[in-house]
Backbone as CSV, one residue per row, in Angstrom:
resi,resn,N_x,N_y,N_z,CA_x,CA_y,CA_z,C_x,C_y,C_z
1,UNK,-25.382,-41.721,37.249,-24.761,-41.456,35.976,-25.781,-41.159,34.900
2,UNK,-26.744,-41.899,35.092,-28.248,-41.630,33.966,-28.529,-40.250,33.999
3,UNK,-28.183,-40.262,35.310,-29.809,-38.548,35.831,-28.321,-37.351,35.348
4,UNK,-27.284,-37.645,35.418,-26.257,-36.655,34.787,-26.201,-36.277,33.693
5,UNK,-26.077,-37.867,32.639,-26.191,-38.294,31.008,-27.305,-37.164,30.692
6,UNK,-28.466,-37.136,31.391,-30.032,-36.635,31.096,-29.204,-35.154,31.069
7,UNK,-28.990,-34.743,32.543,-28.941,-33.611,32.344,-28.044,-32.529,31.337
8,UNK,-27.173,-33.313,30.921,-26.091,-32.938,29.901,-27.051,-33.102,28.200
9,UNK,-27.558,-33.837,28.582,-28.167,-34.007,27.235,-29.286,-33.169,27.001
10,UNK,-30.115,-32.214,27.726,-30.967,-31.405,27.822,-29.960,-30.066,27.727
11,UNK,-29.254,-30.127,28.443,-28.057,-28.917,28.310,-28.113,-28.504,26.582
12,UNK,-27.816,-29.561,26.155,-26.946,-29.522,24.638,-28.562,-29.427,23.672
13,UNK,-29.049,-29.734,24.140,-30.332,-29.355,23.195,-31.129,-30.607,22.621
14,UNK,-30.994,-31.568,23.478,-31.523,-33.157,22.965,-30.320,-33.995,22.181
15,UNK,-31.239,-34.861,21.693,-30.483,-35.178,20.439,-29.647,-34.712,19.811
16,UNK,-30.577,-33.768,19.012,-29.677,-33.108,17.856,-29.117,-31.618,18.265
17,UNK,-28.417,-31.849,19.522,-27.878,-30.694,20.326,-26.356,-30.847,20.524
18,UNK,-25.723,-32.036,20.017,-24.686,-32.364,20.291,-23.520,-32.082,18.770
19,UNK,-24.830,-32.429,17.487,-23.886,-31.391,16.263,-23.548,-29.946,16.817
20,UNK,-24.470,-29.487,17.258,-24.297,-27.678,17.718,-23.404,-27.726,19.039
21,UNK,-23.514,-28.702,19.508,-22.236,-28.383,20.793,-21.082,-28.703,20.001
22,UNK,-20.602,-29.599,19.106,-19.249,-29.933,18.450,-18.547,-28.649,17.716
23,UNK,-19.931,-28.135,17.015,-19.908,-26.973,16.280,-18.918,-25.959,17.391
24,UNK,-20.117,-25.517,18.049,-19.759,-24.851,19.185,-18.326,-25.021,19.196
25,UNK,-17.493,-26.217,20.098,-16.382,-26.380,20.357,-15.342,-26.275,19.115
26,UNK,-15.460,-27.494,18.275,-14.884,-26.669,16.753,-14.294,-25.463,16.676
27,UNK,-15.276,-24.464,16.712,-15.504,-22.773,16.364,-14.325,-22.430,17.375
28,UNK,-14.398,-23.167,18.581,-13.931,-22.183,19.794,-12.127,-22.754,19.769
29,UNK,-11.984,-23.738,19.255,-10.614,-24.627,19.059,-10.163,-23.914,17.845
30,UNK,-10.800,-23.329,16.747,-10.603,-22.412,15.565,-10.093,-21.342,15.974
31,UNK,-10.799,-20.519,16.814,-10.302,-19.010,17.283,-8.637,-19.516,17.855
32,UNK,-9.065,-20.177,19.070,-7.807,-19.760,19.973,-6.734,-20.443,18.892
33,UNK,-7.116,-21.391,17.912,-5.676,-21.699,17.323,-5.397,-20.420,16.571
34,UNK,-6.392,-19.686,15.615,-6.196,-18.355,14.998,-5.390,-17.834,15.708
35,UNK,-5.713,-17.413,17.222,-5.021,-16.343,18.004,-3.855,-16.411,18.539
36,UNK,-3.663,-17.943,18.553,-2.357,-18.426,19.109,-1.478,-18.218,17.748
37,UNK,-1.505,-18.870,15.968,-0.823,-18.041,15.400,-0.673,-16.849,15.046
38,UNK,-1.798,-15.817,15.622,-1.351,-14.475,15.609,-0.350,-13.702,16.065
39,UNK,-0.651,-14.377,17.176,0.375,-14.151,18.408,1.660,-14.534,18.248
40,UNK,1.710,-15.639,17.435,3.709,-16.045,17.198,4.099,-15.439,16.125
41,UNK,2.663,-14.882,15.129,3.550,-14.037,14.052,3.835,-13.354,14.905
42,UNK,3.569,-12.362,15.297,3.685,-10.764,16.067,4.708,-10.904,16.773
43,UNK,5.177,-12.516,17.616,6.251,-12.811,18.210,7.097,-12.176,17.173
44,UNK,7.119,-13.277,16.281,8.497,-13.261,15.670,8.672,-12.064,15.023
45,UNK,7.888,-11.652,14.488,7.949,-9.790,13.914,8.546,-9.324,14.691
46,UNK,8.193,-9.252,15.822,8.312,-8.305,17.048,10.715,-8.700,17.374
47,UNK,10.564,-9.576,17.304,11.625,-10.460,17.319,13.178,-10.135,15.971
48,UNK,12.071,-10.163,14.780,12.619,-9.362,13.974,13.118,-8.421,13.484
49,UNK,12.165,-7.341,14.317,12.889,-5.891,14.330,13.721,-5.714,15.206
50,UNK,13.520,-6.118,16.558,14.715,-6.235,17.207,15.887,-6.611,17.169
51,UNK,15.991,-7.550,16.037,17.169,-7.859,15.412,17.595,-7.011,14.214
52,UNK,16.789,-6.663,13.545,16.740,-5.829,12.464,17.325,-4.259,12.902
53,UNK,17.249,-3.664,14.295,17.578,-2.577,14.662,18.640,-3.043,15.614
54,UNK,19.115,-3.991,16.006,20.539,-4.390,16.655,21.608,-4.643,15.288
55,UNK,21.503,-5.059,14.118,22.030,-5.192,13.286,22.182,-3.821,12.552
56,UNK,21.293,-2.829,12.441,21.955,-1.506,12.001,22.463,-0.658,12.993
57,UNK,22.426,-0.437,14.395,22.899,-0.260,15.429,24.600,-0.886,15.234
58,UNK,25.130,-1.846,15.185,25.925,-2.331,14.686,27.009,-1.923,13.509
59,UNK,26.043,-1.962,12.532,26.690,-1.843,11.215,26.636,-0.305,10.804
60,UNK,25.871,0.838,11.736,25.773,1.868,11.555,24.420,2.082,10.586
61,UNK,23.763,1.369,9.527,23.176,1.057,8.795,21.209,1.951,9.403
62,UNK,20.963,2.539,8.676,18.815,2.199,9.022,18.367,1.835,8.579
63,UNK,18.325,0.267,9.309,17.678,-1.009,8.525,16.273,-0.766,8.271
64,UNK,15.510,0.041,9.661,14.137,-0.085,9.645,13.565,0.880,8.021
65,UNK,14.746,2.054,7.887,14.279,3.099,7.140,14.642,1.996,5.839
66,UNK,15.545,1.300,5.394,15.933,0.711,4.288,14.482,-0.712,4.145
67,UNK,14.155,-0.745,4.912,12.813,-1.797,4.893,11.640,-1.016,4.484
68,UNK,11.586,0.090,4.752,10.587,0.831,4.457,10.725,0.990,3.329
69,UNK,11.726,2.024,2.401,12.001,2.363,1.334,11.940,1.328,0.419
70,UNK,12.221,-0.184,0.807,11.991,-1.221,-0.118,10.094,-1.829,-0.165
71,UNK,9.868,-1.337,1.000,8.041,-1.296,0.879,7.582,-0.856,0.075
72,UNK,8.033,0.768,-0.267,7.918,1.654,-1.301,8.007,1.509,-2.398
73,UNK,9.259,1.254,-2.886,10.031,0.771,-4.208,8.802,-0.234,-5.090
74,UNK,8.650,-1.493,-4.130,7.433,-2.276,-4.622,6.194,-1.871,-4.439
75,UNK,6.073,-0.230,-4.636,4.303,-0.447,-4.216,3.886,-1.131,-2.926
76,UNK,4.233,-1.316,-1.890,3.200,-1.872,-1.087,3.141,-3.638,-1.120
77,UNK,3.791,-3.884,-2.274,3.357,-5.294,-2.783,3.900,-6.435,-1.765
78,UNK,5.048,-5.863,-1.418,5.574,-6.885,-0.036,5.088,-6.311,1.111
79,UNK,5.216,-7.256,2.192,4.994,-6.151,3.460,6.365,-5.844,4.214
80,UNK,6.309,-5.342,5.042,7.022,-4.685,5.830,8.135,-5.787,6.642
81,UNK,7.643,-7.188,6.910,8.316,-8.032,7.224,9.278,-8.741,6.300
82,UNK,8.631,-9.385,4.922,9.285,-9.276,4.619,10.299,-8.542,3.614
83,UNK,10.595,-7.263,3.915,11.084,-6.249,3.310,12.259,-6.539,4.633
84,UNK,11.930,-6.463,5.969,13.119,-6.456,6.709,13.587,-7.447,6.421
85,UNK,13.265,-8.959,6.242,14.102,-10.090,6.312,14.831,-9.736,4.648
86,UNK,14.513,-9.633,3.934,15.528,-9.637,2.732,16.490,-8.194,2.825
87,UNK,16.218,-7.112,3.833,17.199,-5.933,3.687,17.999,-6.709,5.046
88,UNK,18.233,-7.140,5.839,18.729,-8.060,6.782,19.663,-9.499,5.827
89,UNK,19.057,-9.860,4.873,19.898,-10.850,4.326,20.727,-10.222,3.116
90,UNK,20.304,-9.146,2.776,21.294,-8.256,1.458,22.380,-7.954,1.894
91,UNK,22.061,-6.927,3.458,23.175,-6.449,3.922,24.245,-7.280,4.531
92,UNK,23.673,-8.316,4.952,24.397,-8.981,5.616,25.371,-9.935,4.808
93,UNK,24.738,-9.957,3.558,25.455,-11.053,2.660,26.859,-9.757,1.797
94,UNK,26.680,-8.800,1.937,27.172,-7.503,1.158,26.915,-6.729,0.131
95,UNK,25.745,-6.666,-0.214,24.725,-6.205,-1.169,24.584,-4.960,-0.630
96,UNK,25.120,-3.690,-1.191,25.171,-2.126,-1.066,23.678,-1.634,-0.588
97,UNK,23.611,-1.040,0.339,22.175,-0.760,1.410,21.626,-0.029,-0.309
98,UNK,22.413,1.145,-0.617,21.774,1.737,-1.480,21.023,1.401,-3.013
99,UNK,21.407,0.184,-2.859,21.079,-0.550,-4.263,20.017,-1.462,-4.066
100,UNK,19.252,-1.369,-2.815,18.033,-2.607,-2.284,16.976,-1.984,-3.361
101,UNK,16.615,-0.185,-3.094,15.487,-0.045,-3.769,15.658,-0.398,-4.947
102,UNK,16.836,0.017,-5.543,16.768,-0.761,-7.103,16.856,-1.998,-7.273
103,UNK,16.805,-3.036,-6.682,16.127,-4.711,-6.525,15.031,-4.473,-6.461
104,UNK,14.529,-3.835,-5.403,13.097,-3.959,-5.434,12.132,-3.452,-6.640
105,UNK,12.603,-2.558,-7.431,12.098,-1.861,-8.149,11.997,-2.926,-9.499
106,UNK,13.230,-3.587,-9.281,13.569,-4.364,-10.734,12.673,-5.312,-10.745
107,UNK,12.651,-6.120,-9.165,11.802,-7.305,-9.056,10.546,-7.246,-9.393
108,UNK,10.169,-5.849,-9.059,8.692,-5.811,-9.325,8.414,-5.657,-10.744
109,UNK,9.023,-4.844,-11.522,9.152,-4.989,-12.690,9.178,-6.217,-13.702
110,UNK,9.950,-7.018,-13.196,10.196,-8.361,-13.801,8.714,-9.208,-13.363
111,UNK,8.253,-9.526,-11.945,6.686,-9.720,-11.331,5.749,-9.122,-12.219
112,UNK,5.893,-7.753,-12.451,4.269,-7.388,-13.436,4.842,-8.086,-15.140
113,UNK,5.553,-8.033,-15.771,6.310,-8.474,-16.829,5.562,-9.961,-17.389
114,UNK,6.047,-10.956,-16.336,6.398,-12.364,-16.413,4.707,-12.911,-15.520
115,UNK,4.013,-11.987,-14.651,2.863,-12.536,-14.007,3.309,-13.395,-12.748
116,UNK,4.385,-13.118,-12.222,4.704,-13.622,-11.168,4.544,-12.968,-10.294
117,UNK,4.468,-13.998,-8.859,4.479,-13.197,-7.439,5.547,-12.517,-7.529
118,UNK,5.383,-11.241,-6.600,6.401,-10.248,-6.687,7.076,-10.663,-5.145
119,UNK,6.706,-11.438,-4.035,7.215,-12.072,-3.241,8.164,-12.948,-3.499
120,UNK,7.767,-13.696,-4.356,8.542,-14.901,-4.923,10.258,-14.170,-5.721
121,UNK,9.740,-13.564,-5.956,10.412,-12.517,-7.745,11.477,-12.385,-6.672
122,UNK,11.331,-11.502,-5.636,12.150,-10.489,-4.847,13.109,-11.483,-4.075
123,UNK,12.230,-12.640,-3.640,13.018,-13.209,-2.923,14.367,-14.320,-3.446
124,UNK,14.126,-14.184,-4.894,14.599,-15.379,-6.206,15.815,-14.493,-6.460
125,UNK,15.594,-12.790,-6.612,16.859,-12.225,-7.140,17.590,-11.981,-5.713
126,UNK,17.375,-12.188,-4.602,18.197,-11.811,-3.937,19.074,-12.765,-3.288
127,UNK,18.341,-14.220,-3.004,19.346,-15.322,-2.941,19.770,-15.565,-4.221
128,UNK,19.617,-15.393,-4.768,20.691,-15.360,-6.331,21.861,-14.348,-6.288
129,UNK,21.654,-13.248,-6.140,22.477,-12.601,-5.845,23.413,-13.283,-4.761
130,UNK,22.680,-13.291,-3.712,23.957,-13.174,-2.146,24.588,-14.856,-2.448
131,UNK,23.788,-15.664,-2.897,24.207,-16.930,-3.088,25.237,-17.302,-4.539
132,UNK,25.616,-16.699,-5.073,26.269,-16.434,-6.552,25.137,-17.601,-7.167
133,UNK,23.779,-17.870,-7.166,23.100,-18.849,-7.826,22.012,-18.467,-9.069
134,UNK,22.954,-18.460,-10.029,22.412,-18.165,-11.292,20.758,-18.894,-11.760
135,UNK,21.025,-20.220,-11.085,19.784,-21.076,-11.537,18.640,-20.120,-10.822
136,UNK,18.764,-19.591,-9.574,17.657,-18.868,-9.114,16.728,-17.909,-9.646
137,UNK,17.828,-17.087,-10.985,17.491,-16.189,-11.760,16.907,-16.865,-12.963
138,UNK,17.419,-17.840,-13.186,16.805,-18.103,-14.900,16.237,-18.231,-14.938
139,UNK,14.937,-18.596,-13.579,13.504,-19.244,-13.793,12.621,-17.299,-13.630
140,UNK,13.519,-16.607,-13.804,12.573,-15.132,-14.069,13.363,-14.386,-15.184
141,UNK,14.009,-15.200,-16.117,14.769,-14.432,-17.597,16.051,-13.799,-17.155
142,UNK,16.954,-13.896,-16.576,17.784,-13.126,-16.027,18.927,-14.740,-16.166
143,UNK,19.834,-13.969,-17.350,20.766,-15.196,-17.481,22.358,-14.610,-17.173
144,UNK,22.797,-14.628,-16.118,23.927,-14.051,-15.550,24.853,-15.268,-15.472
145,UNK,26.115,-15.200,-15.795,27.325,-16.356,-15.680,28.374,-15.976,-14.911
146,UNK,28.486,-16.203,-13.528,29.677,-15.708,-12.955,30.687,-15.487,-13.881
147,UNK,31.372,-16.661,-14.695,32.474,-15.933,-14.711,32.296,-15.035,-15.931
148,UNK,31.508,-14.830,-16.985,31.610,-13.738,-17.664,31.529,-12.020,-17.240
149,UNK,30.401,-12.543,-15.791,30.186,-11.102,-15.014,31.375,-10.641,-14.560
150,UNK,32.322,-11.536,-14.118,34.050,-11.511,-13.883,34.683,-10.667,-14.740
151,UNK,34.830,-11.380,-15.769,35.314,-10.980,-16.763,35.003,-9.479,-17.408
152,UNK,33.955,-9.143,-17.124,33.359,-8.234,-17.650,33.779,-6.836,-16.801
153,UNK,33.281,-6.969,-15.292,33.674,-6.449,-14.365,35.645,-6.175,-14.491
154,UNK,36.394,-7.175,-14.226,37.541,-6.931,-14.270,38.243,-6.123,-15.209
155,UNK,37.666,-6.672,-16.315,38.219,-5.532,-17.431,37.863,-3.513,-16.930
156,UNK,36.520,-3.941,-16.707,36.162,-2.299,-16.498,36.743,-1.948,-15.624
157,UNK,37.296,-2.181,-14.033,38.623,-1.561,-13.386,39.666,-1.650,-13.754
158,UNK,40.470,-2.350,-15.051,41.274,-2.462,-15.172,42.331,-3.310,-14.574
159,UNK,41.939,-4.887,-14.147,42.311,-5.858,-13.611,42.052,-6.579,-14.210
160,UNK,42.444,-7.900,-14.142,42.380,-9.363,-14.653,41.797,-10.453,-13.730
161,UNK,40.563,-11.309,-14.022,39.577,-11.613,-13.517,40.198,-12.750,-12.259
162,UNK,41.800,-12.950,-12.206,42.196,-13.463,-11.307,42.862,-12.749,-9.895
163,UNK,42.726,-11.258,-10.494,42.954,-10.575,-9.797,42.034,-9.627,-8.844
164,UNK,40.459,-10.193,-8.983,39.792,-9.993,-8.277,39.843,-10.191,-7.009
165,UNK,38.902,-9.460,-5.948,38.724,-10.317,-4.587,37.086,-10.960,-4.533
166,UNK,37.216,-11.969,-3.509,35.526,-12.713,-3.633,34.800,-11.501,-3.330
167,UNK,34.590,-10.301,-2.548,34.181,-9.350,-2.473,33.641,-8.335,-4.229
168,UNK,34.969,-8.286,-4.831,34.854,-7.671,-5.873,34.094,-8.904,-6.694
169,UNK,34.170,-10.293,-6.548,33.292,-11.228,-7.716,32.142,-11.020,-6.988
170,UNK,32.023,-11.134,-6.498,30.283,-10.270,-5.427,29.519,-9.416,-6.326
171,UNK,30.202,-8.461,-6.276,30.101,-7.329,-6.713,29.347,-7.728,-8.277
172,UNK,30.039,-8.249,-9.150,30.098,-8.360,-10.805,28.677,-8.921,-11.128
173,UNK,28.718,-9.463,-10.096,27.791,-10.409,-10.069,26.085,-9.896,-9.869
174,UNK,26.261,-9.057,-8.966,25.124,-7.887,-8.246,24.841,-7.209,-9.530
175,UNK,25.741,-6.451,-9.372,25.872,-5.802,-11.185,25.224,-5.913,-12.251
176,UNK,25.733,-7.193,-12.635,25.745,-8.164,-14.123,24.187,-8.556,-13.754
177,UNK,23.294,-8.618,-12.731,22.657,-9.360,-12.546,21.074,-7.823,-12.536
178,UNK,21.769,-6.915,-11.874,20.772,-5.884,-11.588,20.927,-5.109,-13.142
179,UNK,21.870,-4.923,-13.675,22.042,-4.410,-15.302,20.798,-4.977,-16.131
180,UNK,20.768,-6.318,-16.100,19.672,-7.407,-16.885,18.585,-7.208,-16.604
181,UNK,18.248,-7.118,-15.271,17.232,-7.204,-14.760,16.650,-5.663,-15.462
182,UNK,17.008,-4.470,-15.190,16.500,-2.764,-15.684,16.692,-2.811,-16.986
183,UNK,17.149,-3.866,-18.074,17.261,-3.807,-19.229,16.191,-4.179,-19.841
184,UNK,15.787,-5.854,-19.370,14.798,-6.362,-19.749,13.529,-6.097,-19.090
185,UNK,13.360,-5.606,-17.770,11.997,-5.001,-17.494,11.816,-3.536,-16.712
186,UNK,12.715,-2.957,-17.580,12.882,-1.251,-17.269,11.761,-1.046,-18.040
């Protein structure tokens, strides 16, 4: 066991051969964990679009092209992932495919405005939106009240705000909410 100990210990460089072997190992427990989360992003990306193109396949929808165009809209500022996960949660919640770039456009707007992440921004107006959650918006100036957006909305088709459908309060709401947003940082 000595004449082994020896030889391992000459291996490593003496003494002070065993910081540089830890090092060593360290470094090498660093990579493969790096590579191993590389690898589950790319999973789940990979995972994502596949869902992302079974869901416009579906809905008739081009999710991939509507992810792109919202890449655009923001400059570049989001990436591509998540541009699919929020055009995947718009559409799906009922947020008009054609009205993403103008979220995106607004969000970013409101982001250079206020000095906020434009990640954050994008992702604040859109569960606000799909979620009817006003509080989501107020923390980026955007003070929307369901039921006035109701109200507001109903009158302009010429209905009465009880005569809406949750679809059409959806709607008022998207609206009332994207109106504010191109007002105050158009």
């Amino acid at each position: 066991g000595t004449k082994a100990f020896s030889k391992q210990r000459d291996l490593l460089g003496g003494s002070s051969g065993l910081v540089g072997a830890y090092a060593t190992l360290a470094a090498n427990l660093f990579a493969a964990t790096a590579l191993f989360g590389a690898l589950q992003r790319a999973s789940q990306l990979q995972k994502l679009e596949e869902g992302l193109l079974a869901l416009g396949a579906s809905s008739g929808l081009a999710m991939k092209t509507l992810s792109q165009g919202l890449v655009e809209a923001t400059d570049s500022a989001v990436s591509l992932e998540q541009a699919m996960r929020t055009v995947a949660t718009a559409t799906s919640a009922g947020i008009d495919p054609s009205e993403l770039v103008r979220f995106g456009q607004a969000a970013k707007n409101a982001a250079n405005a206020l000095g906020r992440d434009l990640s954050d921004t994008l992702d604040r107006v859109i569960r606000g939106v799909t979620k009817l959650e006003p509080e989501l918006l107020d923390e980026i100036g955007v003070f929307v009240r369901l039921d006035d957006a109701v109200e507001k909305y109903a009158s302009s088709i010429g209905k009465s705000a009880n005569e809406l459908t949750e679809f059409e309060r959806r709607l008022a709401f998207q609206n009332e909410t994207l109106g504010q947003l191109e007002n105050k940082f158009g």
